[in-house]
MIDOSE-1310 file (N, C-alpha, C; in nm, 2 decimals, decimal comma, always signed):
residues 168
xxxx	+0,12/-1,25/+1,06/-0,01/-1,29/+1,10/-0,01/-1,30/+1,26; -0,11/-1,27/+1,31/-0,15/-1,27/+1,45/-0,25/-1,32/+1,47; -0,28/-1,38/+1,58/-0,42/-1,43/+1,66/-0,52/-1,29/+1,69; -0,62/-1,35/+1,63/-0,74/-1,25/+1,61/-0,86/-1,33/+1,72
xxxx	-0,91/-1,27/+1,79/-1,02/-1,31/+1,83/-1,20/-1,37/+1,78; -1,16/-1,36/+1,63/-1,30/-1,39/+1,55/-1,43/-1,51/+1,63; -1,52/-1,46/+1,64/-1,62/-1,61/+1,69/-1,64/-1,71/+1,63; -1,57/-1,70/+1,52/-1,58/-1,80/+1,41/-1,50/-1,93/+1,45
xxxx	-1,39/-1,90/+1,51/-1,27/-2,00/+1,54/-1,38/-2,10/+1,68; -1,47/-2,03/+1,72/-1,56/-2,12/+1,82/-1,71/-2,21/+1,76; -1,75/-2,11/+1,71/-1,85/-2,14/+1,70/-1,90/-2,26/+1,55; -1,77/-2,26/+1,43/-1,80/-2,31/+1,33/-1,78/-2,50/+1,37
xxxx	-1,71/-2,51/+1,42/-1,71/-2,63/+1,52/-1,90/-2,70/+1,59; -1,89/-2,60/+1,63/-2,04/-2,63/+1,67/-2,12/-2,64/+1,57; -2,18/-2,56/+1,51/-2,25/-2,55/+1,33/-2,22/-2,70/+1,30; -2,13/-2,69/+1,21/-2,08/-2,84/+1,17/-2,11/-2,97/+1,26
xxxx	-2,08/-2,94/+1,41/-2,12/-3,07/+1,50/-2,03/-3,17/+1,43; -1,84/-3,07/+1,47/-1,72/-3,17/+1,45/-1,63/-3,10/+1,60; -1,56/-3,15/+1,61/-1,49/-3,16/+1,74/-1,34/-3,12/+1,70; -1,26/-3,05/+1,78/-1,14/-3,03/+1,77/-1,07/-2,88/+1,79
xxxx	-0,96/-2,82/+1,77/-0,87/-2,76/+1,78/-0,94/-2,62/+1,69; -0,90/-2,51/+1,73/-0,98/-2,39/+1,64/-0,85/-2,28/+1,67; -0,82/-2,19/+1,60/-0,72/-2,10/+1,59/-0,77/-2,02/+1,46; -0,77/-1,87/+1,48/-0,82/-1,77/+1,35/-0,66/-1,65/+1,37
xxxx	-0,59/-1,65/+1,29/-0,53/-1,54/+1,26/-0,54/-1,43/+1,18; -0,53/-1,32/+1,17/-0,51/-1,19/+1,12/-0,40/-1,12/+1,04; -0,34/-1,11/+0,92/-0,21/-1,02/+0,87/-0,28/-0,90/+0,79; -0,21/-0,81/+0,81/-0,21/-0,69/+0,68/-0,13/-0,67/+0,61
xxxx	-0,06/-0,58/+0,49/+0,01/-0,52/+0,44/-0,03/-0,41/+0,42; +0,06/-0,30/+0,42/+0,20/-0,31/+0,42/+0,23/-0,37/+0,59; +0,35/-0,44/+0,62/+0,34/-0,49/+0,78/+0,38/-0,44/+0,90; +0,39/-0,27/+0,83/+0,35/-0,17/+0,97/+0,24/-0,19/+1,04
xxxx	+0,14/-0,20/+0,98/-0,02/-0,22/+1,03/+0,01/-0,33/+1,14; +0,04/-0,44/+1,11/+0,05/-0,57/+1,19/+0,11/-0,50/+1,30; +0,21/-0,47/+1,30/+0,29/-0,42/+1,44/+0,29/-0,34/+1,51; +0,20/-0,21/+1,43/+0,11/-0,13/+1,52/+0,02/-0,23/+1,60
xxxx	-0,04/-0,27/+1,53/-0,17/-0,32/+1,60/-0,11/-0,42/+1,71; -0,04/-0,49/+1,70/+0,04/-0,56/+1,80/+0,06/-0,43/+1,91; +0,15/-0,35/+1,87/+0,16/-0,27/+1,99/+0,08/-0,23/+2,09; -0,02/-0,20/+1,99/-0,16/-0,17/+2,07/-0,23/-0,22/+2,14
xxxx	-0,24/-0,37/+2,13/-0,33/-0,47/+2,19/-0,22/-0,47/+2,36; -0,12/-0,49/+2,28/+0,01/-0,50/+2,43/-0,03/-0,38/+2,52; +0,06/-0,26/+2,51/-0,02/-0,10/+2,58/-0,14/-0,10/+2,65; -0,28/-0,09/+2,52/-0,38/-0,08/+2,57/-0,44/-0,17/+2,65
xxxx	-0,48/-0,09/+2,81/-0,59/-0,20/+2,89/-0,72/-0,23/+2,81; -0,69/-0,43/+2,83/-0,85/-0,45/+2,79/-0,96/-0,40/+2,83; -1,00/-0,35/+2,89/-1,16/-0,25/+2,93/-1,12/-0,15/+2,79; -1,03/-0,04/+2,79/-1,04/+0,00/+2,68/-1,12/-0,02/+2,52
xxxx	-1,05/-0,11/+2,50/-1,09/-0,18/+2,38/-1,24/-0,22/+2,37; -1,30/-0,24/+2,49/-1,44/-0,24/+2,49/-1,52/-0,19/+2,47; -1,45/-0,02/+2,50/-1,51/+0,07/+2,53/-1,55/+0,08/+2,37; -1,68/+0,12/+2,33/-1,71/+0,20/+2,18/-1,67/+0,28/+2,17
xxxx	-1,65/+0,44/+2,28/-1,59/+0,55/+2,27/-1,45/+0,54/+2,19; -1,43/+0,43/+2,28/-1,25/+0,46/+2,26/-1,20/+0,39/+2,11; -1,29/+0,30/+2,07/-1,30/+0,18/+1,95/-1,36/+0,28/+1,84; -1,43/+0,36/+1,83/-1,48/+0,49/+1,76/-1,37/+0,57/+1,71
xxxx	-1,28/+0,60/+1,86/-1,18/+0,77/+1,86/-1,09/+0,69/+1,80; -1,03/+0,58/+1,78/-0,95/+0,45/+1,70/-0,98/+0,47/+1,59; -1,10/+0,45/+1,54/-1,14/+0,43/+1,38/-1,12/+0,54/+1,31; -1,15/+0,68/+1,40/-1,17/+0,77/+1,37/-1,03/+0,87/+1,30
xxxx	-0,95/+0,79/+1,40/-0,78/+0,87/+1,35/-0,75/+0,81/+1,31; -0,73/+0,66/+1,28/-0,67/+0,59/+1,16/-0,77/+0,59/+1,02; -0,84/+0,62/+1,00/-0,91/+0,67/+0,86/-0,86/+0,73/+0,72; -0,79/+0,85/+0,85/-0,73/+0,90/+0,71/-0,58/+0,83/+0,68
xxxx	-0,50/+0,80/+0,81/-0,39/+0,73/+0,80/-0,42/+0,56/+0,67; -0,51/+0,54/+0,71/-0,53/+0,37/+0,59/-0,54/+0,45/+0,46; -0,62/+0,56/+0,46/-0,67/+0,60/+0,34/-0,51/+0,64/+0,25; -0,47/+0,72/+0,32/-0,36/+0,76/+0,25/-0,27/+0,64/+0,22
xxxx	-0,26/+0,52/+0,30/-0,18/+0,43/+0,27/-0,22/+0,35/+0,15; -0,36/+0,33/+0,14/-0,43/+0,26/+0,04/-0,42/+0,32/-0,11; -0,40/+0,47/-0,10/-0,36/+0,49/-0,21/-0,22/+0,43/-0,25; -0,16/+0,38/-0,20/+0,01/+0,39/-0,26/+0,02/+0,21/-0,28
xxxx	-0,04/+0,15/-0,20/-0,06/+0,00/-0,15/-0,22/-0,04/-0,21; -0,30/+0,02/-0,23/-0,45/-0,04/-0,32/-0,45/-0,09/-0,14; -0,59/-0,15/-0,19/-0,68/-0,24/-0,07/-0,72/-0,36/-0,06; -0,65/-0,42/-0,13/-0,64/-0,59/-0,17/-0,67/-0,65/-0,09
xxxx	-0,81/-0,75/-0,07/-0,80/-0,87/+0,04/-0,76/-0,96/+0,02; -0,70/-1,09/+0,09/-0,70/-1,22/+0,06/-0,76/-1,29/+0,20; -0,82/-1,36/+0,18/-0,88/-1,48/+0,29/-0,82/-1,61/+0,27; -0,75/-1,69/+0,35/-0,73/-1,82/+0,34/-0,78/-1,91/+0,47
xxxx	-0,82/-2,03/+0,44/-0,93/-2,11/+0,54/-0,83/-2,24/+0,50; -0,77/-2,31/+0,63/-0,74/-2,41/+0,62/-0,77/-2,49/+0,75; -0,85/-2,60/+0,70/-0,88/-2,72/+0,77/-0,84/-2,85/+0,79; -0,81/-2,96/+0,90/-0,75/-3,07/+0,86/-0,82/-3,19/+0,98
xxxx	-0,80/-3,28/+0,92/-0,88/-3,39/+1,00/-0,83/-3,46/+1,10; -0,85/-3,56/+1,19/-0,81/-3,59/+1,28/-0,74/-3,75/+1,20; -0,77/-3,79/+1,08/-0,73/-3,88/+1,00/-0,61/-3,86/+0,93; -0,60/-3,69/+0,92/-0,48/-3,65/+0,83/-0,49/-3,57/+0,71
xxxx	-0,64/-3,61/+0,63/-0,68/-3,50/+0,52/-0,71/-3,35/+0,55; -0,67/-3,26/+0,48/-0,69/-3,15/+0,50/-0,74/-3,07/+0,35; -0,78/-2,95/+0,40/-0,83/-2,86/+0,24/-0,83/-2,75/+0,27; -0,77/-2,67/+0,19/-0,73/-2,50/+0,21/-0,79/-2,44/+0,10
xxxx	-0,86/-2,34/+0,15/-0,97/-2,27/+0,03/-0,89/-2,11/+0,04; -0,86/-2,04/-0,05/-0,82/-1,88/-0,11/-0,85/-1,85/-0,16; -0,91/-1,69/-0,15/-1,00/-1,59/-0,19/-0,95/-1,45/-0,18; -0,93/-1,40/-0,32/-0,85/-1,28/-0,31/-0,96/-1,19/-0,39
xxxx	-0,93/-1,04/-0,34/-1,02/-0,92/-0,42/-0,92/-0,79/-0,38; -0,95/-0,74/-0,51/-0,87/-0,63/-0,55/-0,93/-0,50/-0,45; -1,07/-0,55/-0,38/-1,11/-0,38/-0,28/-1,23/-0,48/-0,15; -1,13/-0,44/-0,05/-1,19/-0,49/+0,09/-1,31/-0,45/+0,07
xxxx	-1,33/-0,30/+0,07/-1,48/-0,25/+0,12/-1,58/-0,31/+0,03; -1,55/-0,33/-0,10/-1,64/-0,42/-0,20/-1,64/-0,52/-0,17; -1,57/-0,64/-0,15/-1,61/-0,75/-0,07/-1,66/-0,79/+0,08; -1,66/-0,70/+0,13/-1,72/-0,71/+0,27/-1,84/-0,65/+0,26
xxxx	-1,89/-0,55/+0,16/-2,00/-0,46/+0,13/-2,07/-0,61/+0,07; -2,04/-0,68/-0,02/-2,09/-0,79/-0,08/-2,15/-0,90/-0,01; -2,03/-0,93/+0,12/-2,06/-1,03/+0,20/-2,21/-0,99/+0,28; -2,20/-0,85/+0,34/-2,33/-0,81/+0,44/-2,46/-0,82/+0,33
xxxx	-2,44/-0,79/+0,23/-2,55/-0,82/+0,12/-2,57/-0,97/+0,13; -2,46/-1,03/+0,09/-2,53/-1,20/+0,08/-2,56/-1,26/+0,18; -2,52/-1,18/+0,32/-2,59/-1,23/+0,47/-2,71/-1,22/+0,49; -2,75/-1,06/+0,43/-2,92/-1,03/+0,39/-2,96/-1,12/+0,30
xxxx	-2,96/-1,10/+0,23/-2,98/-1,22/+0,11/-3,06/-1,36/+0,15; -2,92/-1,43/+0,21/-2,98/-1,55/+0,26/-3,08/-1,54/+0,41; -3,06/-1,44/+0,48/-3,16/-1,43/+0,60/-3,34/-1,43/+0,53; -3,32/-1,34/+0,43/-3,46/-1,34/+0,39/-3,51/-1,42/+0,30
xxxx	-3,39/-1,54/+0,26/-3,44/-1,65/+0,16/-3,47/-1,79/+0,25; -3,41/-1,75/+0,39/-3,42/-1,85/+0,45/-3,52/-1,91/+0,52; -3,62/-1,88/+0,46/-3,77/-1,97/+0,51/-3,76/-2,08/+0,45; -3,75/-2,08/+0,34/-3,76/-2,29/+0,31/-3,66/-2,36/+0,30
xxxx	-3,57/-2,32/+0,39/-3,47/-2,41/+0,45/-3,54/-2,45/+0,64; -3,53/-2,59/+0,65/-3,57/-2,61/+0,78/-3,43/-2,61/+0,84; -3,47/-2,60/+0,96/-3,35/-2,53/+1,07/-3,27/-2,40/+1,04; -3,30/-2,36/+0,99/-3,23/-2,19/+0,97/-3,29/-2,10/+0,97
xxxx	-3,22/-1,97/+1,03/-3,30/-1,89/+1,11/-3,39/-1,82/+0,98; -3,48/-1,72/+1,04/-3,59/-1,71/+0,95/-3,53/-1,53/+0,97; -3,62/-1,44/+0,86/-3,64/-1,32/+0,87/-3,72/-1,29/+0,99; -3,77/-1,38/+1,04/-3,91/-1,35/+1,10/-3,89/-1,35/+1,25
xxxx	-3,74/-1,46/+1,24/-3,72/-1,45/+1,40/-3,62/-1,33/+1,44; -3,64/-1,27/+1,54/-3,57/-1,18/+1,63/-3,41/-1,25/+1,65; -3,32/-1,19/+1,67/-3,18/-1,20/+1,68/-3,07/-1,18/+1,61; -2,96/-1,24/+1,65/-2,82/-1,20/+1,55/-2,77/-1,38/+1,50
xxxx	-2,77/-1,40/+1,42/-2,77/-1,48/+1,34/-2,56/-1,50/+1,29; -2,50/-1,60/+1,33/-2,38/-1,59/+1,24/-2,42/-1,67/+1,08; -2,27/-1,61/+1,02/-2,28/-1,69/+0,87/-2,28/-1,84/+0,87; -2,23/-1,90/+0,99/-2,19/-2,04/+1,00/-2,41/-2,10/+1,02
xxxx	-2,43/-1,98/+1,07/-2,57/-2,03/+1,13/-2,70/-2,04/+0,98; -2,63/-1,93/+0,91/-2,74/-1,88/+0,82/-2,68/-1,97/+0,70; -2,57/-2,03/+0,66/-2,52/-2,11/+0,60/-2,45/-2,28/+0,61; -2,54/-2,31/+0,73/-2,51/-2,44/+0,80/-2,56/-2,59/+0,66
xxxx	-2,68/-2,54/+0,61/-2,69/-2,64/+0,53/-2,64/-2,60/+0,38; -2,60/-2,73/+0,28/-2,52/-2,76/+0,19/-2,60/-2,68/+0,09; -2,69/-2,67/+0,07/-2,78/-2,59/-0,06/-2,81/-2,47/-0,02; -2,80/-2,45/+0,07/-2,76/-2,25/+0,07/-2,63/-2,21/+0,06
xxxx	-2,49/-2,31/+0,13/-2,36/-2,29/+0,11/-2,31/-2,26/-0,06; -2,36/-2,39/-0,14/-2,33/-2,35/-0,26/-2,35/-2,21/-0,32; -2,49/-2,18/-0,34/-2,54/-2,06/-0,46/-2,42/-1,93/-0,38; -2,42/-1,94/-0,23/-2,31/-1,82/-0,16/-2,19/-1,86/-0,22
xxxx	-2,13/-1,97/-0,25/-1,99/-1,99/-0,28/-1,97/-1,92/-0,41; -2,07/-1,95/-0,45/-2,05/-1,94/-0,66/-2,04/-1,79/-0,65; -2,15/-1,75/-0,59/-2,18/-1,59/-0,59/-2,04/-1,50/-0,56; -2,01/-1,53/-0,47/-1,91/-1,44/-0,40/-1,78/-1,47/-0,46
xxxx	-1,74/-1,60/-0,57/-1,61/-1,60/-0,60/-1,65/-1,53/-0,78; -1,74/-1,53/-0,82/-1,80/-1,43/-0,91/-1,78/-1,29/-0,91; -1,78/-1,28/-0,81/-1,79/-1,08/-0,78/-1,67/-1,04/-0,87; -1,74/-0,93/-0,94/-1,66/-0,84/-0,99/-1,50/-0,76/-0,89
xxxx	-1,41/-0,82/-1,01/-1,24/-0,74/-0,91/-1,20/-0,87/-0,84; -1,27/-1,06/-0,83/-1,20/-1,15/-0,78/-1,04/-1,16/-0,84; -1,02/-1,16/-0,77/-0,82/-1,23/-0,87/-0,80/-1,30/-0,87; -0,81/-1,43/-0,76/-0,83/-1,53/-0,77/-0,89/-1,60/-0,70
xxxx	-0,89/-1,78/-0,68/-0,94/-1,82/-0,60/-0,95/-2,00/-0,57; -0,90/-2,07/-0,52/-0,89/-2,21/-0,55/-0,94/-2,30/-0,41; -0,91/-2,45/-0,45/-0,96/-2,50/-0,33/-0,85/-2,60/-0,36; -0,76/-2,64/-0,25/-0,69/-2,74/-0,24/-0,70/-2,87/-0,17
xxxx	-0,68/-2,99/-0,17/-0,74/-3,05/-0,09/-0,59/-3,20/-0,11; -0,57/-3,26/+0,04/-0,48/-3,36/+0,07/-0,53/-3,47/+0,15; -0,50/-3,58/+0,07/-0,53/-3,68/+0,15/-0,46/-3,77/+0,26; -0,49/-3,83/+0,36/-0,40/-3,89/+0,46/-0,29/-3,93/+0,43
């Protein structure tokens, strides 16, 4: 696992309107990938990476390289989210699927989803307004969090999925 730069490790802090410590990591399997990508971040100048050209001609050669790997290794995701209090309680949520592209194809669906259901929720952005919207933004209140939680640990190909939780 590696430090990933996600906006999430900033911004879910704010949403919530709690304070404290934020860190997002990254692993793959098989864990060539991890140490490629390590290599790469080291090597390559940051302007690079910015560049779309160069972020494109990237995507573009490793394509067939994942693909061929994914046959031998499947495409399995797992997500783990662990949180903990400044009191000492903590809760760690896992979410595993048998095919990335299906669950991330899922997720951009339930982003749409809730953007265009989200007029009769107050304070959340609307279809109507102009901008980019995060999930922390479009899922800030508790009755649109739910129906997305249920939905997504539903999806066809889940393997599993739990919530753990510790007290002080």
């Amino acid at each position: 696992v590696w430090s990933w730069p996600f906006p999430e490790g900033l911004t879910v802090a704010e949403e919530l309107q709690i304070s404290g410590d934020s860190s997002v990591g990254m692993g793959t399997a098989p864990d060539i990938w991890n140490s490629m990508m390590g290599l790469l971040v080291e090597v390559v100048p940051r302007a690079w990476w910015r560049s779309p050209s160069f972020s494109q001609g990237l995507a573009t050669f490793s394509r067939p390289l994942v693909a061929a790997t994914d046959m031998f290794v499947g495409e399995t995701h797992a997500m783990r989210i662990d949180v903990s209090g400044v009191r000492g309680g903590s809760v760690s949520a896992v979410q595993a699927h048998r095919s990335f592209r299906q669950i991330v194809g899922q997720s951009a669906a339930e982003f749409t989803i809730a953007l265009l259901n989200s007029r009769s929720h107050a304070g959340s952005p609307t279809a109507a307004q102009p901008g980019v919207w995060t999930p922390e933004q479009l899922f800030r209140k508790r009755e649109v969090r739910g129906p997305l939680l249920r939905r997504m640990l539903e999806v066809e190909g889940t393997l599993n999925f739990g919530f753990e939780t510790a007290s002080p």
